[in-house]
C-alpha positions as CSV (number, residue, x, y, z in Angstrom):
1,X,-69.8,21.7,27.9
2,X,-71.1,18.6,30.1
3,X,-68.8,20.1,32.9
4,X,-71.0,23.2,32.7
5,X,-73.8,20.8,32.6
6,X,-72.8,19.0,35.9
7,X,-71.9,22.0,37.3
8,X,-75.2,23.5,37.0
9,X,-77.2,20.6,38.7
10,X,-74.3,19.9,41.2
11,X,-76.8,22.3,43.9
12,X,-80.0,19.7,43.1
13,X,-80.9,18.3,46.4
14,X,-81.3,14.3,45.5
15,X,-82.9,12.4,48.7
16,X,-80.5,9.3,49.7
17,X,-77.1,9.5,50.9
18,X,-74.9,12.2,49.7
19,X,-72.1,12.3,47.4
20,X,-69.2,11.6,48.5
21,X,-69.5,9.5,51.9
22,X,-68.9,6.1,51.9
23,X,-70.4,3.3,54.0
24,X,-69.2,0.1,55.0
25,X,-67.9,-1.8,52.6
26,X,-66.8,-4.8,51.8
27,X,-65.6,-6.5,48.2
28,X,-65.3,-10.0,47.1
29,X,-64.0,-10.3,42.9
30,X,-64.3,-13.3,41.0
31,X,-61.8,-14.4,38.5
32,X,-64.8,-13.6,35.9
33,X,-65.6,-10.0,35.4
34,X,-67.7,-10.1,38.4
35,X,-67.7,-9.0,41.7
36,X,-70.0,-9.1,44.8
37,X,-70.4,-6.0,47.0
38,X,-71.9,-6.0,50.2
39,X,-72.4,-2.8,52.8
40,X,-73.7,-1.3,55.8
41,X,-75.5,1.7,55.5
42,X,-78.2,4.3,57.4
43,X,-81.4,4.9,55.7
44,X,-84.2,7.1,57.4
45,X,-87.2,5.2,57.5
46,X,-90.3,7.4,57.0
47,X,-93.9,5.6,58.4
48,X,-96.1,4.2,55.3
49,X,-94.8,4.0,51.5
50,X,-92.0,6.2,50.2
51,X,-89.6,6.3,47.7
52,X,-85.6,6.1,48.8
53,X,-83.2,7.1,46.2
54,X,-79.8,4.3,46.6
55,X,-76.5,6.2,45.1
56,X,-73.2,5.9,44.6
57,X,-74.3,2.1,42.9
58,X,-71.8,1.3,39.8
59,X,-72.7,1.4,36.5
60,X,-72.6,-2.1,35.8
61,X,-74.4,-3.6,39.0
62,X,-76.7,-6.2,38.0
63,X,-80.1,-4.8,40.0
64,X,-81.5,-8.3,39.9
65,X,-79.3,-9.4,42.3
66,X,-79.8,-6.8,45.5
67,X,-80.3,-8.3,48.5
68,X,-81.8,-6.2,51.0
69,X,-81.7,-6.8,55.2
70,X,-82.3,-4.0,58.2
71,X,-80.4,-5.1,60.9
72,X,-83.2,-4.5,63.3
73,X,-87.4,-3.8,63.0
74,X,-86.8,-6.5,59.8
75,X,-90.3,-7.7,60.1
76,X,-91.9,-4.1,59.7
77,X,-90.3,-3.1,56.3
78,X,-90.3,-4.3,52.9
79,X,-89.6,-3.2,49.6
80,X,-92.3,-3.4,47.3
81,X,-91.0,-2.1,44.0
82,X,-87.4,-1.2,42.7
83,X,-86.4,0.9,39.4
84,X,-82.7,1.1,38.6
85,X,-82.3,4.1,36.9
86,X,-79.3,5.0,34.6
87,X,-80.3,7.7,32.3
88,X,-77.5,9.9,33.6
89,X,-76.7,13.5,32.5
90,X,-74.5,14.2,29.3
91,X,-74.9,17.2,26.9
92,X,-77.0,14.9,24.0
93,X,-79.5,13.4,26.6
94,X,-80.0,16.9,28.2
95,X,-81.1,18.9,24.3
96,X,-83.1,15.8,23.5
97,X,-85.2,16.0,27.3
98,X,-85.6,19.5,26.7
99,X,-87.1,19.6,22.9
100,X,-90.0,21.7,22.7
101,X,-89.4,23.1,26.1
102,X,-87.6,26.7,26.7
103,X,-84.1,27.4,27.0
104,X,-81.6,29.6,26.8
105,X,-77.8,29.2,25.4
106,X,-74.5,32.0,24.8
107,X,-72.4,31.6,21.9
108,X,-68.5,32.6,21.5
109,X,-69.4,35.7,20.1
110,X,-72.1,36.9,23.1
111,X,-75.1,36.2,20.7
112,X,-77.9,34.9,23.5
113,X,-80.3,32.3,22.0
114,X,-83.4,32.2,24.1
115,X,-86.8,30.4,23.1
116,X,-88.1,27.1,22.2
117,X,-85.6,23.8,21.8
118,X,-87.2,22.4,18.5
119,X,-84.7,19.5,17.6
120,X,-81.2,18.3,18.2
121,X,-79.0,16.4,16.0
122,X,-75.7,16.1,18.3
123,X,-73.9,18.7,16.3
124,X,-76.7,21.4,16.5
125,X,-79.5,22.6,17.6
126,X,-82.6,24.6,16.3
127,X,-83.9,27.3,18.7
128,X,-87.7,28.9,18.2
129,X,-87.2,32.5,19.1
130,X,-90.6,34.3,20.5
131,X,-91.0,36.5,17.2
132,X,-90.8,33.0,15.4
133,X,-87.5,33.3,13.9
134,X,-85.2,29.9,13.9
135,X,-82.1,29.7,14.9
136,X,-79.4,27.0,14.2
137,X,-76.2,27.0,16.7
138,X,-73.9,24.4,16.1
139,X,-73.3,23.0,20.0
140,X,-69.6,23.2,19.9
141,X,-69.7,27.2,19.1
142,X,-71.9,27.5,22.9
143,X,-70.2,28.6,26.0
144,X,-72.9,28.1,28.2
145,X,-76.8,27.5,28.6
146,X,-79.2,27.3,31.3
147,X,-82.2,25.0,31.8
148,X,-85.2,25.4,34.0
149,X,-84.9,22.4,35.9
150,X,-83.0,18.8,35.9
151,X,-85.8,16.8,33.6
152,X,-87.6,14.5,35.2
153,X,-85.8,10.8,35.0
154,X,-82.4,12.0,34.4
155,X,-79.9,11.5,37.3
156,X,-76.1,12.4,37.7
157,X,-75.0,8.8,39.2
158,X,-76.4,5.2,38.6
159,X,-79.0,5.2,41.3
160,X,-81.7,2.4,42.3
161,X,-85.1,3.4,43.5
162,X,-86.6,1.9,46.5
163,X,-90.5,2.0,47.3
164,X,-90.6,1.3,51.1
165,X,-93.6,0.1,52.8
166,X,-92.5,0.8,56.6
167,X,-93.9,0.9,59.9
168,X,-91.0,2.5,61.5
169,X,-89.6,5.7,61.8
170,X,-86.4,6.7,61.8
171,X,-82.3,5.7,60.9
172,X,-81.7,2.1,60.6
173,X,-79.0,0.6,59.5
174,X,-78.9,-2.2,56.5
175,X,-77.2,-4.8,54.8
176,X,-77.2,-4.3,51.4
177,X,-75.3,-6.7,48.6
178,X,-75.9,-7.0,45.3
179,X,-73.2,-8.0,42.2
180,X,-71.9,-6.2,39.2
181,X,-69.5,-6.7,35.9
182,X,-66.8,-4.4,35.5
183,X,-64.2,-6.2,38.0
184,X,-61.8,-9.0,37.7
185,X,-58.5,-10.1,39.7
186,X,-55.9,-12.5,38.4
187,X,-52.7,-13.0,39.6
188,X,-48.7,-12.4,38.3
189,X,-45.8,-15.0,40.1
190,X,-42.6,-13.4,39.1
191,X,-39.5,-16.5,39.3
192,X,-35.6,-15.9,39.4
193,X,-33.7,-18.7,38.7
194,X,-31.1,-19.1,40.3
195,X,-26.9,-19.9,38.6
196,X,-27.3,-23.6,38.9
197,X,-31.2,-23.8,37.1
198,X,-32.1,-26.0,40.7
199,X,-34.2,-23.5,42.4
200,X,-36.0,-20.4,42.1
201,X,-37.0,-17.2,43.9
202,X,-40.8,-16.8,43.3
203,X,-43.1,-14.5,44.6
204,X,-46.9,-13.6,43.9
205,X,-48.8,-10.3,42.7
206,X,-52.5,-9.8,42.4
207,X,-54.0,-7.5,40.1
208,X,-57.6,-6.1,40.9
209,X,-59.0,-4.3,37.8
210,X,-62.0,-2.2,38.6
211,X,-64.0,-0.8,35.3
212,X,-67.6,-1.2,37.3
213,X,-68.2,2.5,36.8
214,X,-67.8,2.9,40.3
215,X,-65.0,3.1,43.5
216,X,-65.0,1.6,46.6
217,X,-63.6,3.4,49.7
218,X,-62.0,1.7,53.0
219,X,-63.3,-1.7,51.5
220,X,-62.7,-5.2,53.0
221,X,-60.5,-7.1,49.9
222,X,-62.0,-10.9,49.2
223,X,-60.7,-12.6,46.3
224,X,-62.2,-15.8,45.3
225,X,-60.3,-18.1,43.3
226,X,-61.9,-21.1,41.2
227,X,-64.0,-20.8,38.2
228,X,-68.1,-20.7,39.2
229,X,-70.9,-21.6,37.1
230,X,-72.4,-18.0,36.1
231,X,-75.2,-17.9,33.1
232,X,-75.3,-15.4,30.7
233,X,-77.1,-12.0,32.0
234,X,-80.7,-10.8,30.0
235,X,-80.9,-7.6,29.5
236,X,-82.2,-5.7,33.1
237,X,-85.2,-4.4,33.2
238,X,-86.1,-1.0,34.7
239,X,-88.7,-2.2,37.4
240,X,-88.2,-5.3,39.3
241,X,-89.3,-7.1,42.6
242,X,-93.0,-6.2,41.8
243,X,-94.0,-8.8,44.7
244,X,-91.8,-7.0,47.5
245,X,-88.9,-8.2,49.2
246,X,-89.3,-8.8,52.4
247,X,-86.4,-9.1,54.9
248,X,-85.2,-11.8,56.4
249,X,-85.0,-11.8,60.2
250,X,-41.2,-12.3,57.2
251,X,-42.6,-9.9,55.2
252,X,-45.8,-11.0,56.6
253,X,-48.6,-12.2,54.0
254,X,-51.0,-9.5,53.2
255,X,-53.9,-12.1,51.7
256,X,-55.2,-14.3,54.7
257,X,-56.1,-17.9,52.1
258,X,-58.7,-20.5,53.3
259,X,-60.7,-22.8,51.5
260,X,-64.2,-22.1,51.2
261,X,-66.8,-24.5,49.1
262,X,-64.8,-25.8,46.5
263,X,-63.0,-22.5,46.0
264,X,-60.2,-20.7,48.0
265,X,-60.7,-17.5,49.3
266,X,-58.1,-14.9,50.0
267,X,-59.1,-12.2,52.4
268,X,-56.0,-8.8,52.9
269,X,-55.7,-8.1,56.2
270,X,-56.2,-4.6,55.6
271,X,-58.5,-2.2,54.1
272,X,-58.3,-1.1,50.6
273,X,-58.8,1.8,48.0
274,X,-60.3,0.2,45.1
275,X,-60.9,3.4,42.6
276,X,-62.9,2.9,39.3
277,X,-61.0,3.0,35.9
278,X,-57.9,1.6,38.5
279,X,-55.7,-1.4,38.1
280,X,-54.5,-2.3,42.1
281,X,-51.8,-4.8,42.3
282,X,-50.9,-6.3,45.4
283,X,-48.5,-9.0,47.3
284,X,-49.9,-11.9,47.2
285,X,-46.7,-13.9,49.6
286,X,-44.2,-13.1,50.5
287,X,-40.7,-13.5,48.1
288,X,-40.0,-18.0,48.3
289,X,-37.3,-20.4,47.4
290,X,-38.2,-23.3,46.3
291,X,-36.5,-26.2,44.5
292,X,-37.0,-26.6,41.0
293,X,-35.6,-28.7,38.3
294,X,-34.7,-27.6,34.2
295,X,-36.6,-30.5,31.8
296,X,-35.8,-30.8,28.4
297,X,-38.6,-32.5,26.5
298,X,-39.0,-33.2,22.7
299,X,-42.1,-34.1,21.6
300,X,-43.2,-35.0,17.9
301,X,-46.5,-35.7,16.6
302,X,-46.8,-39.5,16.6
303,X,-45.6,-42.1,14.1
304,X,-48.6,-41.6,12.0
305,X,-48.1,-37.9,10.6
306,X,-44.9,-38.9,8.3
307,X,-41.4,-40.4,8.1
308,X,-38.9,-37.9,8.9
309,X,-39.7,-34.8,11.4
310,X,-37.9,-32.3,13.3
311,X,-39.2,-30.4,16.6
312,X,-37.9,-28.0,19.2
313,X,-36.9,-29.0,22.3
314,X,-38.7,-27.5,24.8
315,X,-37.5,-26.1,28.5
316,X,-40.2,-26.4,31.0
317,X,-39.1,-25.4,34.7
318,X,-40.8,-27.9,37.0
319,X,-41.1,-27.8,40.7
320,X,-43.8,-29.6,44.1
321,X,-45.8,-26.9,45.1
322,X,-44.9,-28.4,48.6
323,X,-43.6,-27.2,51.9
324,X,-41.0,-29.2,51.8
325,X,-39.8,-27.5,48.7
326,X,-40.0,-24.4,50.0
327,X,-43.5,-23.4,48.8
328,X,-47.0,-26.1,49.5
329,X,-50.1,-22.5,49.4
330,X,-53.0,-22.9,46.9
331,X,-51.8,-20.7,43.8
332,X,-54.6,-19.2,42.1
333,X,-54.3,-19.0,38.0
334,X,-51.6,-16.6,36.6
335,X,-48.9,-15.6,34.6
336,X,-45.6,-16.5,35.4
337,X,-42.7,-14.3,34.4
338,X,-39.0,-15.7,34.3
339,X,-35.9,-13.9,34.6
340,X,-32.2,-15.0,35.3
341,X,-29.1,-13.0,36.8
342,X,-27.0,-12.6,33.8
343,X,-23.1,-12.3,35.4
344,X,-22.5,-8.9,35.1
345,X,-25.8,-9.2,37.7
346,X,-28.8,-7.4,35.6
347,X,-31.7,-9.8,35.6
348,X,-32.4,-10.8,32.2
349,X,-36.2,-11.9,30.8
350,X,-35.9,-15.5,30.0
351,X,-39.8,-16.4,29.1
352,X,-43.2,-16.7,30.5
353,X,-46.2,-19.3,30.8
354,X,-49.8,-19.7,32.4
355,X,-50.1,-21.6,35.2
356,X,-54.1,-23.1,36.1
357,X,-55.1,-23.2,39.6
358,X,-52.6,-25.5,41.7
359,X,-53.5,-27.2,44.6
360,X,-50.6,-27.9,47.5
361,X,-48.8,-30.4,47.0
362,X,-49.3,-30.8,43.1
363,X,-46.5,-30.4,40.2
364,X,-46.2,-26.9,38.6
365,X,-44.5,-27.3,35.0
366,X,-43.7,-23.8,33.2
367,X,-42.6,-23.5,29.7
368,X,-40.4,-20.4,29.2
369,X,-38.9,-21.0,25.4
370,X,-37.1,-23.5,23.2
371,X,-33.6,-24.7,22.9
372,X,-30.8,-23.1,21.0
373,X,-28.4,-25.4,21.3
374,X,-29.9,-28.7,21.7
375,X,-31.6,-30.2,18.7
376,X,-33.3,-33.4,18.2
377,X,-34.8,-35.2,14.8
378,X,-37.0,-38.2,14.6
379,X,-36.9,-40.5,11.6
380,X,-39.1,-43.8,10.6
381,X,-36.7,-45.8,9.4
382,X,-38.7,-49.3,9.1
383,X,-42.4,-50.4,7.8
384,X,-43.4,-54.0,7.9
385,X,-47.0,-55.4,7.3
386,X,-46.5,-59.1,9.2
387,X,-50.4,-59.7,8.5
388,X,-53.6,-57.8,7.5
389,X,-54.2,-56.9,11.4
390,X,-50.0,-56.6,12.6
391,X,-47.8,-54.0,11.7
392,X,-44.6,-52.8,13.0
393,X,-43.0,-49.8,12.6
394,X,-39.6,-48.5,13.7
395,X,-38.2,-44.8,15.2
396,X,-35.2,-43.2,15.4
397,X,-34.4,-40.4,17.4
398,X,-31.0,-38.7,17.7
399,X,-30.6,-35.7,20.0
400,X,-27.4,-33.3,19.7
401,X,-26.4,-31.4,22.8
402,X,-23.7,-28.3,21.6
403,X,-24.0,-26.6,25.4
404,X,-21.1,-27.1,27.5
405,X,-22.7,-29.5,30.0
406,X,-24.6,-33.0,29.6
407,X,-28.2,-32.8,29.6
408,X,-31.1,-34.9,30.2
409,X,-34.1,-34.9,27.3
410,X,-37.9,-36.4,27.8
411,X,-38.3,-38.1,24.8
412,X,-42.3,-38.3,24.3
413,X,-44.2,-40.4,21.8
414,X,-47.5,-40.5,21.0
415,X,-48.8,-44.3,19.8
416,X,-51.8,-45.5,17.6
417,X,-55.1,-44.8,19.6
418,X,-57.5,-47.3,17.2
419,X,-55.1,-49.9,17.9
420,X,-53.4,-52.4,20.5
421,X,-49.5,-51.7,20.7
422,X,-46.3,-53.4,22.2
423,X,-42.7,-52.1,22.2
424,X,-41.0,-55.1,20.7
425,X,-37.4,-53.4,20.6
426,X,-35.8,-50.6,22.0
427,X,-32.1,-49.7,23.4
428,X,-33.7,-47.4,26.2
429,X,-35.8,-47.9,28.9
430,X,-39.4,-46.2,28.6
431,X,-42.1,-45.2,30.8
432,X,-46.0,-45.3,29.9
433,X,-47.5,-42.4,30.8
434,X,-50.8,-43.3,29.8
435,X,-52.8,-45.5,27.0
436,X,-50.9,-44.3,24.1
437,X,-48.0,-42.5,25.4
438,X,-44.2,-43.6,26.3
439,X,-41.7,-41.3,27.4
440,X,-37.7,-41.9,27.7
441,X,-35.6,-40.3,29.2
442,X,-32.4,-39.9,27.2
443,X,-28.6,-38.6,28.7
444,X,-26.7,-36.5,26.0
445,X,-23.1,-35.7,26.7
446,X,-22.1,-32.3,26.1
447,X,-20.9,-31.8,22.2
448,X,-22.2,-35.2,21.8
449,X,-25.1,-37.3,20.4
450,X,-27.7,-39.9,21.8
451,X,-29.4,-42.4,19.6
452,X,-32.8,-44.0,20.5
453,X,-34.2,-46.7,18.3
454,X,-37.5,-48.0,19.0
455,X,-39.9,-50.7,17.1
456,X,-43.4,-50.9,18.0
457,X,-45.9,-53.7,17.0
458,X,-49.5,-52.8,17.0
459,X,-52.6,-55.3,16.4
460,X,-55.9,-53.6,14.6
């Protein structure tokens, strides 16, 4: 029924640019449901006020944001009033414009209802025939139905409404921008590891998702990445801008990246489709090997939480987002996928994590699953009270490794915060990473066990 609807205003004449033709475009998508869309297009200037219907806007364009600019005569037009204007055409909104106006509908059975629209309920409607007889016809039992005109207010696209106040006559191009929800990019790395677990194969994907409610044709692709300070939206109103606005006088990368403010910006060297209700993934490099390295870390929850405990050990792949490893671009926030070549050569899935924004140059670290067959266990095995503000307490760890090979295991231990600490005794070597942490870094023979014992004094 709404396509007989559409169908029957599709011959309207609307003044503006007409369905279907595109202008210069150009797209720049946040990583926040926003987007920023800027284009070049001819309007016909008429001499003194006049309204100037703006189509083919999404759905979701916030109008407080328009930015309007002819690129010549800038000084001798303004807009002095804009209405953004979204009550579009559906079947309910058409029966509840016409009530208490004349129409006429066909049912199924070549009945003809013709008279006056007395009320609509979404599932039927009561038509005044001329003799006064009432008629209900439940909508979904009509095959077709004519109006007099398109009521007044109701439009077939999201449209904004521009009251010029020109002294020139004629086309003139203009730069029009504006933002609107709907549109988000994020990117997908997919990593192979290679037999050894010492390097990978990664490469990058982005993912534009465009739900704006509206499509952008031949369109220069900017992707920002970095998080900006947005605050939440009001509600729009239908008339804005009551002042005026005046104008102001190998595989070869497809993504072009720069730094711009504190951001980076990622521009594709070519034009691009980007259609509404569409999901558009592109290369964001080209495929890369870089060095990586396989960490096992076990982790517990600090001395504090109880005497025994058992964890997971965890397998992070870590690598320099350098050149010299074989990498060293800005990657923007993602989702990393892992797979391995299993030997009969079908890549397996081995796990996935979320990487943050990553300068060059800093450490990547991606956890892809636990351990099956190492296993580690942590134990307090001493308490002593020495005096009302000293205490010591003693660990043990003892990690079993069942693979075939030795490994290497992060031990990391988290310390009293409220207190001053000291490792008094220990039969490994430990690193501070920071106020309250200590990491070792234990070798475990393969089929074989390690054993750290650790006593640590702290002073309240």
């Amino acid at each position: 029924m709404e396509k007989l609807l559409l169908a029957c205003f599709a011959v309207l004449a609307i003044n503006g640019v007409a369905f279907g033709t595109q202008p210069d475009m150009a797209v720049t998508v946040y990583n926040q449901n926003l987007a920023l869309i800027r284009e070049i297009r001819p309007i016909d200037f008429k001499k003194g006020i006049f309204d100037y219907r703006f189509t083919n806007v999404p759905s979701q364009i916030d109008p407080t944001s328009v930015h309007f600019k002819p690129l010549k005569n800038s000084s001798r037009i303004s807009i002095i009033e804009q209405n953004y204007q979204y009550d579009l055409v559906n079947t309910g909104v058409i029966f509840d414009k016409y009530i208490d106006h004349q129409i006429t509908a066909m049912g199924k059975n070549g009945q003809v209802f013709e008279g006056t629209l007395l009320s609509n309920d979404g599932n039927s409607i009561v038509v005044q025939a001329k003799d006064g007889s009432l008629n209900v016809v439940r909508t979904n039992e009509l095959t077709d139905f004519k109006f007099e005109k398109l009521p007044e207010g109701l439009l077939t696209k999201p449209t904004l409404v521009w009251k010029f106040d020109s002294g020139v006559k004629g086309t003139v191009n203009c730069d029009v921008s504006y933002l609107t929800k709907g549109m988000n990019w994020h990117s997908e790395y997919v990593a192979v590891v290679s037999e050894d677990d010492k390097s990978l194969n990664l490469s990058g994907w982005v993912s534009v998702e465009n739900n704006s409610g509206g499509s952008f044709k031949n369109a220069r692709l900017k992707l920002i990445a970095g998080d900006i300070h947005t605050i939440k939206a009001k509600k729009a109103p239908k008339m804005l801008m009551k002042e005026g606005m005046r104008a102001g006088g190998r595989q070869a990368p497809q993504f072009e990246e720069k730094s711009f403010f504190e951001y980076h910006l990622y521009t594709l060297q070519r034009r691009a489709y980007i259609l509404n209700n569409e999901i558009k993934q592109i290369t964001l490099f080209p495929s890369s090997e870089v060095n990586a390295k396989k960490v096992y870390t076990f982790e517990s929850r600090g001395g504090y939480w109880g005497s025994k405990e058992n964890a997971n050990i965890k397998i992070t792949l870590e690598f320099k987002n350098s050149k010299a490893e074989g990498l060293g671009i800005p990657l923007p926030k993602g989702k990393v996928r892992v797979y391995k070549v299993d030997s009969d050569k079908s890549l397996e899935f081995i796990g996935e994590d979320e990487i943050d924004h990553t300068p060059k140059d800093e450490m990547v670290r991606v956890y892809v699953g636990d351990a099956f067959d190492v296993v580690g266990e942590r134990k307090k095995i001493d308490h002593k009270e020495i005096s009302k503000r000293v205490s010591e307490e003693t660990f043990q760890i003892k990690l079993r490794n069942h693979k075939k090979e030795k490994v290497e295991v992060v031990v990391v231990e988290k310390l009293w915060s409220y207190s001053e600490w000291e490792i008094v005794k220990s039969n490994y070597d430990y690193h501070k990473k920071d106020a309250n942490t200590i990491e070792f870094t234990l070798p475990v023979k393969s089929d074989g066990e390690t054993i750290l014992t650790y006593t640590v004094r702290y002073k309240r």
